[in-house]
C-alpha positions as a Markdown table, in Angstrom:
| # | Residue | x | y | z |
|---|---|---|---|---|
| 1 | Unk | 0.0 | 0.0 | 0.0 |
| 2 | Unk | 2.8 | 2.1 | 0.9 |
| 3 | Unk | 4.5 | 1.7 | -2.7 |
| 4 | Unk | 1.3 | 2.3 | -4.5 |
| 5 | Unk | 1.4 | 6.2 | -2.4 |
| 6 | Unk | 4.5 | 6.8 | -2.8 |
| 7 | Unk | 4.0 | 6.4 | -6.8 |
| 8 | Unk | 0.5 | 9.0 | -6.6 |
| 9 | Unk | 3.2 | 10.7 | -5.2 |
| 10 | Unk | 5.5 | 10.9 | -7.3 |
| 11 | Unk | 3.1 | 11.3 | -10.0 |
| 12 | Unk | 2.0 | 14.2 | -8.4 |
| 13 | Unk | 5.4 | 15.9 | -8.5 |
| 14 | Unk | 5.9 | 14.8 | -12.0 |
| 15 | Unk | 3.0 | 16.8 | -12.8 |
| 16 | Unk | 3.4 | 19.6 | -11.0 |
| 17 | Unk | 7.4 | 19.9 | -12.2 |
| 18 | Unk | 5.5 | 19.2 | -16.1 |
| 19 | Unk | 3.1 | 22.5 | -15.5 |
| 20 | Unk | 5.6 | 24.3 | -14.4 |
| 21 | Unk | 8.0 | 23.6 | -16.4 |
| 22 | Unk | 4.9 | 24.0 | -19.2 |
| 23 | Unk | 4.5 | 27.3 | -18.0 |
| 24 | Unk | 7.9 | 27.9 | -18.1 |
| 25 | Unk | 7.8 | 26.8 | -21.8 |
| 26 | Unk | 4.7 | 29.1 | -22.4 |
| 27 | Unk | 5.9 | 31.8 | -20.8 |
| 28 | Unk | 9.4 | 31.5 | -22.9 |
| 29 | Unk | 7.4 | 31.1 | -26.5 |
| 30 | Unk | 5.7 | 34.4 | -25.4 |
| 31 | Unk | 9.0 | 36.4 | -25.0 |
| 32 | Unk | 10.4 | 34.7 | -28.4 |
| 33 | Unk | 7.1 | 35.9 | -29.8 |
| 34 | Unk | 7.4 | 39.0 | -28.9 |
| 35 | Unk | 11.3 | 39.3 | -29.5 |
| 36 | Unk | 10.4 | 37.7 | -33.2 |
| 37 | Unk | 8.2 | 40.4 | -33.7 |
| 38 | Unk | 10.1 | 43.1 | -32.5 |
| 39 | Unk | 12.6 | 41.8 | -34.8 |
| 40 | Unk | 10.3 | 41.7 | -37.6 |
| 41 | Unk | 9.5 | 45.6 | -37.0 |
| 42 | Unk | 12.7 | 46.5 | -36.7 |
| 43 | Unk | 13.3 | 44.1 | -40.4 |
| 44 | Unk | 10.5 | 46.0 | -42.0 |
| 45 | Unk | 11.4 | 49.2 | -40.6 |
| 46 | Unk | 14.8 | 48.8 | -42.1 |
| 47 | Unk | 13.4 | 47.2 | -45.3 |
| 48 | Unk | 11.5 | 50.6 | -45.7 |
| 49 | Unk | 14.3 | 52.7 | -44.9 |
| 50 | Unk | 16.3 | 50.5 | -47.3 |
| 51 | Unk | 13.7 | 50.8 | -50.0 |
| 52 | Unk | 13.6 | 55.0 | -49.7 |
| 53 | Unk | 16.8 | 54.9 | -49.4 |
| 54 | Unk | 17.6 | 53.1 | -52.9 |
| 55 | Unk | 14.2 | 55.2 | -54.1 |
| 56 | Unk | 16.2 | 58.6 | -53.5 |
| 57 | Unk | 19.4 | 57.4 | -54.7 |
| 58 | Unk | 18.0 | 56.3 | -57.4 |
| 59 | Unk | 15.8 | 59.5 | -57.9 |
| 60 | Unk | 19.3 | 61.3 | -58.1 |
| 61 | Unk | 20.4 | 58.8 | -60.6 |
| 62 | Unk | 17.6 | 59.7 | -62.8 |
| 63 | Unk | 17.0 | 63.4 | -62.3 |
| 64 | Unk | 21.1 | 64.4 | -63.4 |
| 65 | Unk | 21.9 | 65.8 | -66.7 |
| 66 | Unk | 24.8 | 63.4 | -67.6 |
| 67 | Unk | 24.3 | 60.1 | -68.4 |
| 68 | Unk | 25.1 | 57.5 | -65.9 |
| 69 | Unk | 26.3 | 54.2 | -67.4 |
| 70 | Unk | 27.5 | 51.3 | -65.1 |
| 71 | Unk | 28.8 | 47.8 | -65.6 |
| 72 | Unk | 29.9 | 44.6 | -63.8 |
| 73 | Unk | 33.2 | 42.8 | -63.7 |
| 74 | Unk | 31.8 | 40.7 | -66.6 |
| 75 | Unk | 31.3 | 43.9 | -68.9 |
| 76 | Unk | 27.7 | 43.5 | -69.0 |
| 77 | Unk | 25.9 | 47.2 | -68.0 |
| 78 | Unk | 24.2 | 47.2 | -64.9 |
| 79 | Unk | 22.5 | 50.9 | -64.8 |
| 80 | Unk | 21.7 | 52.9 | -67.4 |
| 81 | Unk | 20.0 | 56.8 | -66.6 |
| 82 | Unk | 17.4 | 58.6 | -68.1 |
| 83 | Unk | 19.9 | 61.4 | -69.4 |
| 84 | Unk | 21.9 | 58.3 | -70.7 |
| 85 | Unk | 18.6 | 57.4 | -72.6 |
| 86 | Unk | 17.6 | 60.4 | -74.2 |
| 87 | Unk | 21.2 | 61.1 | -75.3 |
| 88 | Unk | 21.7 | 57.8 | -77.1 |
| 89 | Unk | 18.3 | 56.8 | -78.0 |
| 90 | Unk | 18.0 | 53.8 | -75.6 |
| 91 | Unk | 15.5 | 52.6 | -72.8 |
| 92 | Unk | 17.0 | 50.9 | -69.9 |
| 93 | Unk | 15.5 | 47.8 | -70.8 |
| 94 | Unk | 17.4 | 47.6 | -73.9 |
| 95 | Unk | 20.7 | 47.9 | -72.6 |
| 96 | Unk | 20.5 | 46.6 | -69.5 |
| 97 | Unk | 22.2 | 43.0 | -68.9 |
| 98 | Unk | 24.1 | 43.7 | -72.5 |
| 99 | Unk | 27.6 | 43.8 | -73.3 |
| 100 | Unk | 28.8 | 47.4 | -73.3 |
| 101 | Unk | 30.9 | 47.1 | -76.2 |
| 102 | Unk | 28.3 | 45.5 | -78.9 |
| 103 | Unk | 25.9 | 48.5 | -77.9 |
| 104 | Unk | 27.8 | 51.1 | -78.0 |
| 105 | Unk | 30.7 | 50.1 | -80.3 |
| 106 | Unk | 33.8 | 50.5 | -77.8 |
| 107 | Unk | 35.4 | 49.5 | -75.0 |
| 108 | Unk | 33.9 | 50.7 | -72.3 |
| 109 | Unk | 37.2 | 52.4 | -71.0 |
| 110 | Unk | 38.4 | 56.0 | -72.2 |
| 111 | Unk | 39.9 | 55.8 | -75.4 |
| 112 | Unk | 43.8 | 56.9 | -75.4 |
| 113 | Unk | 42.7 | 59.6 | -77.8 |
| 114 | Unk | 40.7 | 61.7 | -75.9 |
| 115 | Unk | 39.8 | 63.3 | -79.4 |
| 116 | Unk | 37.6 | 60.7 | -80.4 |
| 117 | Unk | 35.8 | 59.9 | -77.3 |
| 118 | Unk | 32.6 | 58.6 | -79.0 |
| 119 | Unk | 29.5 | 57.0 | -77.8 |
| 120 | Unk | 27.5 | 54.9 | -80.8 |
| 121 | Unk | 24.0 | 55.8 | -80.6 |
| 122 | Unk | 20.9 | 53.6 | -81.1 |
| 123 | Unk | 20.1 | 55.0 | -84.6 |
| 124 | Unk | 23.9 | 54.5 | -84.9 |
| 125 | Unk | 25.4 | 58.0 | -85.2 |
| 126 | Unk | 28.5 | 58.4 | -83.2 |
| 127 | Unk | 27.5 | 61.0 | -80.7 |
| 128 | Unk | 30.8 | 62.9 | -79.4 |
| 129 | Unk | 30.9 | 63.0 | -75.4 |
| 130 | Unk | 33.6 | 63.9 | -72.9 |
| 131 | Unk | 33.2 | 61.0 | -70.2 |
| 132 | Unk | 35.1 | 59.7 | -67.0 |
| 133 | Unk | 35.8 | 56.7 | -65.4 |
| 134 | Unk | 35.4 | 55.3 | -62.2 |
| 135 | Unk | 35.7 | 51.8 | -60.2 |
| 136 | Unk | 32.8 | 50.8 | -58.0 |
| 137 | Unk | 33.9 | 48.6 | -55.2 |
| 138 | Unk | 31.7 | 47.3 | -52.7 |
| 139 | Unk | 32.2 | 47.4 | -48.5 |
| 140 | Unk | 35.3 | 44.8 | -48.3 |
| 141 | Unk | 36.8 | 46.7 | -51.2 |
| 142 | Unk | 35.9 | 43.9 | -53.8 |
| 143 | Unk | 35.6 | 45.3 | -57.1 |
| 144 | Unk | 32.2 | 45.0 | -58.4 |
| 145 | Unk | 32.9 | 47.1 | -61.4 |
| 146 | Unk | 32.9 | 50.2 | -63.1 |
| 147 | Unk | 30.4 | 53.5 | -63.8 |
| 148 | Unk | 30.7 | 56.0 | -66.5 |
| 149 | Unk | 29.3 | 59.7 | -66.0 |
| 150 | Unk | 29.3 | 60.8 | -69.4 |
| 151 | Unk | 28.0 | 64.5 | -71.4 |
| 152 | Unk | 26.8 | 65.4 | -75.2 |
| 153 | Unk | 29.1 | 67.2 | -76.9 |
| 154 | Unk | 26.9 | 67.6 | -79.9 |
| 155 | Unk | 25.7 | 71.1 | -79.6 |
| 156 | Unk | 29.1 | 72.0 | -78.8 |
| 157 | Unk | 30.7 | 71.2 | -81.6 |
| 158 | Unk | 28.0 | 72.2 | -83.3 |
| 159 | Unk | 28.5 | 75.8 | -81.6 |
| 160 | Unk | 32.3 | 75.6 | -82.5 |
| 161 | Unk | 31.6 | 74.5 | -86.3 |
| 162 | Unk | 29.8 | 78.0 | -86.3 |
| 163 | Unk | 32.4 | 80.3 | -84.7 |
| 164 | Unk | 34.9 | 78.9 | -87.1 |
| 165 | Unk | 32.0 | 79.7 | -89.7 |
| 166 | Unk | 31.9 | 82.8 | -88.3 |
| 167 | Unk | 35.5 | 83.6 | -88.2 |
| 168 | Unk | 35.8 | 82.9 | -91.7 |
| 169 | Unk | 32.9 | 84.9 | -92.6 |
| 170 | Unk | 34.4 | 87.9 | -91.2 |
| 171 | Unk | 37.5 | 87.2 | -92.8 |
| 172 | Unk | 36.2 | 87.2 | -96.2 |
| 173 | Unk | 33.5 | 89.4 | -95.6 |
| 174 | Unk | 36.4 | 92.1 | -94.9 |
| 175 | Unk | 38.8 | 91.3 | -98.1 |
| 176 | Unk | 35.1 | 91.6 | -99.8 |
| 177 | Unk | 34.7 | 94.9 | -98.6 |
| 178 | Unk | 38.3 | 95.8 | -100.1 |
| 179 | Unk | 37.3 | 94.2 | -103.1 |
| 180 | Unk | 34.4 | 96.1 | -103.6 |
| 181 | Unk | 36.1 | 99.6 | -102.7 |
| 182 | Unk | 38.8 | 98.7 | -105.0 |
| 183 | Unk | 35.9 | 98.1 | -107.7 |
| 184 | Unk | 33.8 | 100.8 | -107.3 |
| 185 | Unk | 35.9 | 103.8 | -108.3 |
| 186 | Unk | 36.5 | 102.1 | -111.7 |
| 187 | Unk | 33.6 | 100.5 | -112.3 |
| 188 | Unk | 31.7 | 104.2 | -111.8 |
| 189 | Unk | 34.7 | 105.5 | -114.8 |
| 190 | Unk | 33.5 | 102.3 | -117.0 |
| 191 | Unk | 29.8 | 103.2 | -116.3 |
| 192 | Unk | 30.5 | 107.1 | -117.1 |
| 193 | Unk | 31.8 | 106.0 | -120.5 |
| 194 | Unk | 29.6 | 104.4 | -121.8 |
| 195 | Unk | 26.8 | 106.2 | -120.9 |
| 196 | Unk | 28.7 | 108.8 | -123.4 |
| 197 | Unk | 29.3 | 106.1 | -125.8 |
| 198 | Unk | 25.6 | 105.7 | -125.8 |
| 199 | Unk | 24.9 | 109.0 | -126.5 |
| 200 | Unk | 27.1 | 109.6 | -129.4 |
| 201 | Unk | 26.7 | 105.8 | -131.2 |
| 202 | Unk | 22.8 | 106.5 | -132.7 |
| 203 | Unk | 20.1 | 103.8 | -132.2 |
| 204 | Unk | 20.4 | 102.4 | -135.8 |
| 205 | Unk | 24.3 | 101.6 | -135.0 |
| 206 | Unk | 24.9 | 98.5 | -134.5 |
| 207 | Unk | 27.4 | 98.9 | -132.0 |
| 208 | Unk | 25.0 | 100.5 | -130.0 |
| 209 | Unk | 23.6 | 97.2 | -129.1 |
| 210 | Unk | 27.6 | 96.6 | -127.6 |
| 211 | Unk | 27.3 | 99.4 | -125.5 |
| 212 | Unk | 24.1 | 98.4 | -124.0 |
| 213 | Unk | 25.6 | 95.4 | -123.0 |
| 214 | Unk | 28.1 | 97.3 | -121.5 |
| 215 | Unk | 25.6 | 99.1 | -119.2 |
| 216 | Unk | 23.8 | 96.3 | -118.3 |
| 217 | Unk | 27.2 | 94.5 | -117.5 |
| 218 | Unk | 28.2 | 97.7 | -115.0 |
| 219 | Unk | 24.8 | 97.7 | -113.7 |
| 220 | Unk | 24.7 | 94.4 | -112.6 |
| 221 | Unk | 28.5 | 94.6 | -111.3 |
| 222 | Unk | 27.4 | 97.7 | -109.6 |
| 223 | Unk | 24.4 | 96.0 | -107.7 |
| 224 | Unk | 27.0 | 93.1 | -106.5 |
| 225 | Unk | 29.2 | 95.7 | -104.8 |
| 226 | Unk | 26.2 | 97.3 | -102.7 |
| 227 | Unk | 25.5 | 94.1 | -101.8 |
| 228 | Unk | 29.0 | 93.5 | -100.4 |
| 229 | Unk | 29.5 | 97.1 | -99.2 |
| 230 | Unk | 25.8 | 96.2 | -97.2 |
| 231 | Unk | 26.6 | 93.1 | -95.8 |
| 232 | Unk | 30.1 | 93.8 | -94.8 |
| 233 | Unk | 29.0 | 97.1 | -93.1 |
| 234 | Unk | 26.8 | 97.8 | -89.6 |
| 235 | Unk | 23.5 | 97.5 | -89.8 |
| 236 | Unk | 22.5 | 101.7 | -89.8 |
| 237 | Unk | 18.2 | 101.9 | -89.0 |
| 238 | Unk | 16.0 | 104.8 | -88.6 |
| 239 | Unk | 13.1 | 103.3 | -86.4 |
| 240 | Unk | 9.7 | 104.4 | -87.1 |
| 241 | Unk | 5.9 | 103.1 | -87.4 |
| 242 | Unk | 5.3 | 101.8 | -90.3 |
| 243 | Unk | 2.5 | 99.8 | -92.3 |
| 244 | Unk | 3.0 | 96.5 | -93.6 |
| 245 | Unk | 0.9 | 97.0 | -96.6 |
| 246 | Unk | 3.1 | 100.5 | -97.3 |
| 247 | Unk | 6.7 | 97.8 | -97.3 |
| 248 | Unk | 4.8 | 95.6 | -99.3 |
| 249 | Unk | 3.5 | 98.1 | -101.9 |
| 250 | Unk | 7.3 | 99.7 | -101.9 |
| 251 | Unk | 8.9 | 96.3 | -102.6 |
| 252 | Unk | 6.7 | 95.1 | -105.6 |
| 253 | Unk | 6.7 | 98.6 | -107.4 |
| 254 | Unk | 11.0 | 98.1 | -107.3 |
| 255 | Unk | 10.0 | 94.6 | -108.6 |
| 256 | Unk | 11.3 | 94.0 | -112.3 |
| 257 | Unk | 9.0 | 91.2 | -114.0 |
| 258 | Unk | 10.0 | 91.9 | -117.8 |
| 259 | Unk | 6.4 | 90.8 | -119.3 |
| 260 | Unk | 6.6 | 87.3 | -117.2 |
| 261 | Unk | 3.6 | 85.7 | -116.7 |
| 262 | Unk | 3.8 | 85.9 | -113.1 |
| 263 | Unk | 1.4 | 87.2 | -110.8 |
| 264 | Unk | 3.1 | 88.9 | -107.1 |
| 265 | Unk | 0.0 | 90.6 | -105.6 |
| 266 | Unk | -0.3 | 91.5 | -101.2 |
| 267 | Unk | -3.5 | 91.0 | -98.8 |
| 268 | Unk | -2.2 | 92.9 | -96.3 |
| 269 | Unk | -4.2 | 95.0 | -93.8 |
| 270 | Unk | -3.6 | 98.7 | -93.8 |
| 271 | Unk | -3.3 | 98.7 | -89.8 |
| 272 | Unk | -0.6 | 96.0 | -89.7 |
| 273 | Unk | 2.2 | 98.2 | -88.5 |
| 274 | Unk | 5.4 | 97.6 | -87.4 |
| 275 | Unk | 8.7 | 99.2 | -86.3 |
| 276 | Unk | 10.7 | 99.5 | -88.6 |
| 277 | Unk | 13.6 | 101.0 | -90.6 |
| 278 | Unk | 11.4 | 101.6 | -94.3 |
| 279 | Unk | 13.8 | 101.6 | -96.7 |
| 280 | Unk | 15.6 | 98.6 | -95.4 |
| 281 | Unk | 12.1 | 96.2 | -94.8 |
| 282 | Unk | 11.7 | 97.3 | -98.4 |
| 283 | Unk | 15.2 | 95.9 | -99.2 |
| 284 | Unk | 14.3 | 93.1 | -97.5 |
| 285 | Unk | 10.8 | 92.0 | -98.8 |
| 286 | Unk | 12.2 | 93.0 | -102.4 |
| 287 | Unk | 15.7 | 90.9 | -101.9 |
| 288 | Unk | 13.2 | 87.7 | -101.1 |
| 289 | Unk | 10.1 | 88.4 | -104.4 |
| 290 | Unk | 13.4 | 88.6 | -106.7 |
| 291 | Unk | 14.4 | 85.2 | -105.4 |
| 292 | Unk | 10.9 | 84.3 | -105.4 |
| 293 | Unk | 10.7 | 85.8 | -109.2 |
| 294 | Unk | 13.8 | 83.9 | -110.5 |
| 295 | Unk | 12.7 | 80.3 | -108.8 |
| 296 | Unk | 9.5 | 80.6 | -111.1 |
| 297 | Unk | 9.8 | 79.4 | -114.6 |
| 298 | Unk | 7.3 | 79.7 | -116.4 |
| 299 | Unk | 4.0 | 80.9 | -115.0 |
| 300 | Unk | 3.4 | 81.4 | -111.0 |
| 301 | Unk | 2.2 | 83.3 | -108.4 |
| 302 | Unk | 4.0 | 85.1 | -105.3 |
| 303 | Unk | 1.5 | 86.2 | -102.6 |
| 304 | Unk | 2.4 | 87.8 | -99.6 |
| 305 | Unk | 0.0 | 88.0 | -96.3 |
| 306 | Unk | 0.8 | 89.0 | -93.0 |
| 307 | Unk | -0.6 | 87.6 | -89.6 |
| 308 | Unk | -0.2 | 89.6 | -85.8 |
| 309 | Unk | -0.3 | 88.4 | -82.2 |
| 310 | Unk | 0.3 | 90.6 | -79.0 |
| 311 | Unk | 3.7 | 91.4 | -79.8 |
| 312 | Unk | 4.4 | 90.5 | -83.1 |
| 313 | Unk | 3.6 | 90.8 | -86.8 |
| 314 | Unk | 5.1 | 87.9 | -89.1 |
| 315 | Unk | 5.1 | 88.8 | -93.0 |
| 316 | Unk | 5.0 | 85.3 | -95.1 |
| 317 | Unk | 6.1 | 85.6 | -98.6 |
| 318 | Unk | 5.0 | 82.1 | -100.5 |
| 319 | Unk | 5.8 | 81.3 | -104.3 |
| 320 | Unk | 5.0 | 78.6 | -106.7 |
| 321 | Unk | 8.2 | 78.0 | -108.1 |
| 322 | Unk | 10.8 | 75.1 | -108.3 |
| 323 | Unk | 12.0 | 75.0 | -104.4 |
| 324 | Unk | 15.0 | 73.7 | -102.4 |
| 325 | Unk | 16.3 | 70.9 | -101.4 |
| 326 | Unk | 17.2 | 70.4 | -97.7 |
| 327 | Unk | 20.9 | 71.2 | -98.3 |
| 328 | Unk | 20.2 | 74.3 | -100.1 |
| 329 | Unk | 17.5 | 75.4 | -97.6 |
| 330 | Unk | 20.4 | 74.7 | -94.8 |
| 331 | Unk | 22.3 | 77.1 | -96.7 |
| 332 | Unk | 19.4 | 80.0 | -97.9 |
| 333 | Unk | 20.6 | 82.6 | -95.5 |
| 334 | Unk | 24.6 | 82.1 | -95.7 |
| 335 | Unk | 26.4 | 84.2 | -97.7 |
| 336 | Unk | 27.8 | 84.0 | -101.1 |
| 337 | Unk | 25.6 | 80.9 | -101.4 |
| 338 | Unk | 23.5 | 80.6 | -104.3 |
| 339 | Unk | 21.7 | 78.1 | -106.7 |
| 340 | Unk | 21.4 | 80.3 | -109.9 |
| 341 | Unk | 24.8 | 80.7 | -111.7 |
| 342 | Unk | 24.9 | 84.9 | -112.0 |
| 343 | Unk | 24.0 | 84.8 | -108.1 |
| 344 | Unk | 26.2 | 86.7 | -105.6 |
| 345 | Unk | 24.5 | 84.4 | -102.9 |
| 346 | Unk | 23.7 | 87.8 | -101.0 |
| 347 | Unk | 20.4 | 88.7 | -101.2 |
| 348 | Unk | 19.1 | 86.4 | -98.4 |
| 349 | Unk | 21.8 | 87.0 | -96.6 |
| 350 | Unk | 21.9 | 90.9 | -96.3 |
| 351 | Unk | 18.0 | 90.4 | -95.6 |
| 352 | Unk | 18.8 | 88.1 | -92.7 |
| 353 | Unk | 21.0 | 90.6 | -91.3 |
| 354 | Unk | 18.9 | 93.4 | -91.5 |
| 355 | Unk | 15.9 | 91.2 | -89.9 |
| 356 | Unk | 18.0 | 90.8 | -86.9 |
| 357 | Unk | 19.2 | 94.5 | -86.7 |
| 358 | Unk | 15.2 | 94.9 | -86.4 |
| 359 | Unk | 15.3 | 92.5 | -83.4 |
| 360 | Unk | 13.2 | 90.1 | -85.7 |
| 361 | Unk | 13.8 | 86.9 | -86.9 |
| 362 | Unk | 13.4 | 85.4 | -90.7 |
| 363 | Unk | 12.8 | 81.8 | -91.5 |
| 364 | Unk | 11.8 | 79.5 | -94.8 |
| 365 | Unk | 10.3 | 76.7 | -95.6 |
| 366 | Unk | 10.7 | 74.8 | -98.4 |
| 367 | Unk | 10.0 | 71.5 | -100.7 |
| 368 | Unk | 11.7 | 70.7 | -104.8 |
| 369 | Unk | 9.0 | 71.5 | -106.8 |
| 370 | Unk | 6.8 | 72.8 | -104.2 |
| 371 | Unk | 7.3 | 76.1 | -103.8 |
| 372 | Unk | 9.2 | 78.3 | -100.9 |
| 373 | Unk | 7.8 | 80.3 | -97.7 |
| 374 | Unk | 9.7 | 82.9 | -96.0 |
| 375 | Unk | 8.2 | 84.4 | -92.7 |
| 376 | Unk | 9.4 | 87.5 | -91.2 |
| 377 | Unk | 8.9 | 87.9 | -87.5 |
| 378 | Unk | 9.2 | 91.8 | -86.3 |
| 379 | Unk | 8.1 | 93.6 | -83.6 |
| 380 | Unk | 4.3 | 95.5 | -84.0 |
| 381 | Unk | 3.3 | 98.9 | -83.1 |
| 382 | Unk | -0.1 | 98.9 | -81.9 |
């Protein structure tokens, strides 16, 4: 009997160690719960700050204005900007994961020639860039690979192309000048002569038809040094009011059609004004209706019109004749440039320079075989 109490006994302690120690157990899977979520907070806390973290950097990434290109140990690109993007013509998905040298057409390092640092372009133009290198290494100083910050050097060179432009412009628009001084003083003697030739030889001679040629000759040579002497010179204006319709009317009346069947007529309202220097807006609108005139070969219209806004009046000028081609059109306002062979190539040109001595600004527009528009932006006078 004595056995059998001392095992309830025993039992009894057995259980009572097994709650406790099942408390014990309880009690230590509540801590761990709470410690696992704690920790799990604290994860997602960090996951979050992680997450803005690589948002922002990556926000920087996207928001500068050089492009950003970065590879891996393996050469394949890793990150690719926006500025990257629009500069070359790819979308990050495109590139990413690629070699850099079959996209772009290089090795990825700076060439030894600095002059021909080059980036090839989706549509497969060489864009010009000035880059730098860097390696990317990560917290142990294991190299992970390189990045490339990179800028477009297009409209630079583009800007340089037209200084040197520019430089030889002036050069040659100064020996011009000279020229044309030299010129003038004989050209007036040679004129002078045979204007007294013409006098003397009667109508029925028929060297008289000689000497018309002659005056026709100095004429036209006479024309081609103001046009030199006027482009090579300052832009001199006498601002004042003036109506559109009253340049317009000025410019066709100096307009020399000999009998062709060309039509040049104006719709231009009479309170259309502008400021303006008179007589040299009347150059101007007469310089473009004799291109217009000469690109018509046969029968055709010139029409001018003239629209306003708040601040501005732009005259358009529009014929019917044979056009230009993009290379010419490139080339409409440059000087000594021309299509027809007894141009000077500086009609367009001194009209461009007077339209910006006006503050204005003059553009065309034009197809082969479809015609030419010029528009003429000046400032109104209400």
């Amino acid at each position: 009997m004595s056995d059998t109490g001392d095992d309830v006994k025993a039992l009894a302690d057995a259980f009572i160690q097994f709650t406790r120690s099942t408390q014990a157990l309880e009690e230590s899977h509540r801590l761990l719960q709470g410690q696992a979520k704690r920790l799990s907070e604290e994860l997602a806390a960090k996951n979050r700050e992680l997450a803005l973290t690589n948002d922002y950097l990556n926000y920087i990434l996207e928001s500068m204005s050089d492009g950003v290109i970065a590879i891996g140990t393996d050469g394949l690109v890793t990150k690719f900007n926006r500025s990257a993007g629009e500069t070359l013509g790819y979308t990050a998905a495109e590139v990413v994961g690629r070699p850099f040298d079959h996209v772009f057409g290089r090795e990825f390092t700076i060439p030894s020639d600095s002059a021909a640092m080059e980036l090839r372009a989706k549509s497969g133009r060489s864009i010009p860039v000035t880059e730098r290198d860097a390696p990317m290494s990560d917290r142990n100083q294991v190299r992970i690979g390189y990045v490339k910050v990179f800028q477009d050097l297009t409209e630079l060179e583009a800007l340089r192309a037209q200084v040197r432009q520019m430089d030889r412009l002036a050069a040659l628009g100064e020996m011009a000048a000279t020229v044309a001084h030299e010129i003038r003083n004989p050209l007036g003697g040679i004129r002078g002569f045979a204007a007294l030739l013409a006098r003397d030889v009667p109508a029925t001679d028929p060297r008289s038809r000689l000497v018309e040629k002659i005056l026709v000759g100095t004429k036209s040579l006479d024309r081609v040094v103001n046009e030199l002497l006027e482009y090579t010179k300052p832009v001199d204006l006498e601002l004042r009011p003036v109506a559109c319709a009253e340049l317009a009317n000025a410019a066709i009346a100096y307009l020399e059609l000999k009998d062709q069947p060309i039509k040049v007529s104006h719709d231009i309202s009479a309170d259309l004004c502008v400021v303006a220097d008179p007589g040299k807006m009347s150059q101007v609108l007469l310089n473009i209706l004799i291109n217009a005139v000469q690109s018509i070969e046969a029968e055709g219209t010139v029409s001018l019109s003239a629209t306003a806004d708040a601040r501005t009046v732009t005259v358009t000028v529009r014929d019917t004749g044979c056009g230009m081609t993009q290379e010419e059109l490139d080339h409409a306002f440059s000087p000594f440039f021309s299509t027809k062979e007894k141009g000077t190539g500086l009609g367009l040109a001194v009209a461009a320079k007077i339209v910006e001595g006006h503050g204005g600004s003059i553009q065309a527009e034009s197809e082969p075989d479809r015609g030419s528009t010029f528009s003429i932006r000046l400032p109104r006078m209400d």
